[in-house]
N, C-alpha and C positions, 0 to 999 in steps of 0.2 A: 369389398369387391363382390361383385353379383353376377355370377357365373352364368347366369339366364337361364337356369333350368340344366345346364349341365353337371352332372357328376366328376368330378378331377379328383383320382387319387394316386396318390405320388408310391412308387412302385420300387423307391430307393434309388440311388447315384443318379443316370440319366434316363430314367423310363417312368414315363405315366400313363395312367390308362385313363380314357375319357368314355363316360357314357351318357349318348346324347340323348335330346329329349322326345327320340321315338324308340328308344331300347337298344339302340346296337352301341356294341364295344369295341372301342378304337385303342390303339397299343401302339403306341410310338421309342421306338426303340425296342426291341421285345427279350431283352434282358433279365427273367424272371425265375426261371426255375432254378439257374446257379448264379442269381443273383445274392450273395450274401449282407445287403442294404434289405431286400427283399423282406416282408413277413411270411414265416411258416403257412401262415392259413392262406394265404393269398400267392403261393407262388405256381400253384395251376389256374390257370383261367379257365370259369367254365362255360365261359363265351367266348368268342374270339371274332366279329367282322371284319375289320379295317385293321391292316397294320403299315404304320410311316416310317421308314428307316433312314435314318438322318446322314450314318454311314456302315463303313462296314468293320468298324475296330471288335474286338471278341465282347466288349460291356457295350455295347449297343445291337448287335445280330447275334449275340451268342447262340439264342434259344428258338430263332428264326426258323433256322429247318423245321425242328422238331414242335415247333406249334403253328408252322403251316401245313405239317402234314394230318396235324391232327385236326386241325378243325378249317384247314382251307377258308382262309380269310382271304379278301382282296389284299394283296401286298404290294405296296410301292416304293419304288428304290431309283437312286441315278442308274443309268443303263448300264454300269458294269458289273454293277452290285447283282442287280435284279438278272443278268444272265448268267452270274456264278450260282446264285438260287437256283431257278431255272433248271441248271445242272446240276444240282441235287437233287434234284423232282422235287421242287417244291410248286405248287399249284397255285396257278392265279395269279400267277406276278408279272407287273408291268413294270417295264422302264419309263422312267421321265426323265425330262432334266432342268437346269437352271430358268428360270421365264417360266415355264410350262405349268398350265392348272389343268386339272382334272378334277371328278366329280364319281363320288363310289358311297354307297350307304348313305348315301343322305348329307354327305360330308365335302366340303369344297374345299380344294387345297392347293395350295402353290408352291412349288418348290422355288426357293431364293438361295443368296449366295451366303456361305460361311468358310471362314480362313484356319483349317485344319487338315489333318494330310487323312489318307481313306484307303490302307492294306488289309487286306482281308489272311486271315492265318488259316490256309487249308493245310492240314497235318505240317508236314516240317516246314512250309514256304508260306512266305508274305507273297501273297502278290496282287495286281494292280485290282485296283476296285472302283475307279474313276474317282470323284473329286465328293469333299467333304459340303454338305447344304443344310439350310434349316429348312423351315416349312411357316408357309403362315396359313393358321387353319379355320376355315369357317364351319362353324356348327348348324345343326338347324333354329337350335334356341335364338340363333342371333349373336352369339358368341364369336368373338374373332381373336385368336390366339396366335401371337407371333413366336415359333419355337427354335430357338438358334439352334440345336443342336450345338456340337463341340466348337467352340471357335473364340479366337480372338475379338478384343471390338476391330473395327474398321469403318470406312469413314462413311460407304453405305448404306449402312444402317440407318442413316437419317432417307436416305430414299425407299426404304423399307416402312418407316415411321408417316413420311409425308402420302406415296401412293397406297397402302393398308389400312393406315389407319387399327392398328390392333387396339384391343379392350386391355391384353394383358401380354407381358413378354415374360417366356420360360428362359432365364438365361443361366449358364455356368457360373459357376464362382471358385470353383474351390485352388486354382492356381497351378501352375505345376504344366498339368494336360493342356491345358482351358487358359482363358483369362481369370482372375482374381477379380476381389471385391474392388478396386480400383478401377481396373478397365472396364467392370462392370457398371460402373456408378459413375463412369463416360459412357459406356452406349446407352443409357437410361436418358441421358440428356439427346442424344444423337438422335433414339427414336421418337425422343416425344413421349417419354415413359411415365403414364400414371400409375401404373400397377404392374408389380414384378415378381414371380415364382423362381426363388434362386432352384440352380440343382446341381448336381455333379461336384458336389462336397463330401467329404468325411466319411467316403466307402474307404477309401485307403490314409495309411498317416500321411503322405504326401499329399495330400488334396487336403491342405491348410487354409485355405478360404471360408470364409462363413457368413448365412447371411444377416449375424449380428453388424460384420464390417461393412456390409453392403449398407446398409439401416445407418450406419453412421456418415457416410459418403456420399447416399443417394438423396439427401434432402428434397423434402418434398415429394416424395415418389411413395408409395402403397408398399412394403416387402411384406409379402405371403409366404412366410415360413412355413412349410408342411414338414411333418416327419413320417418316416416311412409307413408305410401303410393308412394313413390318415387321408378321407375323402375330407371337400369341399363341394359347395354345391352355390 
């Protein structure tokens, strides 16, 4: 797989950071500092442009606040997400939502649909955070990235695969939260999948997925097994 000039390093469970090929750093999910998948060396960013928040579970915005306040990235989120930010003073953050692209650092992105639920834990209460999405992302390299975030397969993923057209799909595997290596190695066929970045495996013993089973059920399909902290380019 040929990333086109982009940097992807996997950042542990559901967060990777991308750096594109005019210098800025993108963070999708921004899960890092109490990320325990995380590496030591790599759990401060000392960039931060762009961040994509898929939703608002605590292992996907954990660390949201506090590294948008620190380096004020452009932050995008569904609109309920992005106005509980918002009210934290977090800077820079826009609402989108399902259909919707936008265009921030050099980065094209669209938010799409995904089949997972989206409560945000401020102190003792869940509360509502609008609805679970991936992202499909265009780089400047030329790179197009379909990212499910947390989700089930389901049946539009192939309308994801036929109007996108991604190079590569970051999907879940590890079961439990997510779908598994089975459901996973169905939306690989749904999207038209040549190339796959499992993730959201083996931070917890519950998350029993792996993408050795993906590898064995995705025939014919690329699986890009990264381990934590490990760039590809």
């Amino acid at each position: 797989m040929d990333f086109k000039g982009t940097e992807v390093t996997w950042l542990g469970h559901g967060t990777f950071q991308f750096k594109t090929t005019e210098g800025k750093v993108v963070i999708v999910d921004p899960w890092v500092m109490n990320n325990p998948a995380c590496p030591d060396a790599q759990k401060e960013p000392g960039q931060l442009d762009l961040v994509l928040i898929t939703h608002a579970h605590f292992d996907h915005i954990g660390d949201a606040v506090e590294l948008g306040k620190k380096h004020s990235p452009e932050t995008y989120a569904i609109f309920e997400t992005a106005v509980w930010l918002g009210g934290k003073e977090v800077p820079n953050v826009t609402g989108i939502n399902k259909g919707g692209t936008a265009q921030a650092q050099g980065v094209k992105f669209t938010m799409v649909h995904a089949v997972h639920s989206c409560g945000i834990q401020d102190g003792d209460q869940i509360i509502y955070g609008g609805e679970a999405a991936g992202y499909v992302i265009e780089f400047p390299g030329g790179l197009k990235v379909y990212y499910a975030g947390d989700t089930t397969v389901f049946s539009d993923m192939q309308i994801i695969g036929e109007l996108y057209e991604p190079d590569v799909s970051f999907l879940p595997v590890g079961d439990f939260y997510t779908m598994g290596p089975r459901e996973a190695a169905h939306a690989t066929k749904l999207l038209g999948a040549r190339s796959v970045v499992p993730m959201h495996f083996g931070t917890f013993p519950v998350l029993t997925g792996t993408p050795d089973e993906l590898s064995k059920l995705a025939s014919g399909v690329e699986v890009l097994a990264f381990t934590p902290g490990e760039t590809k380019r």
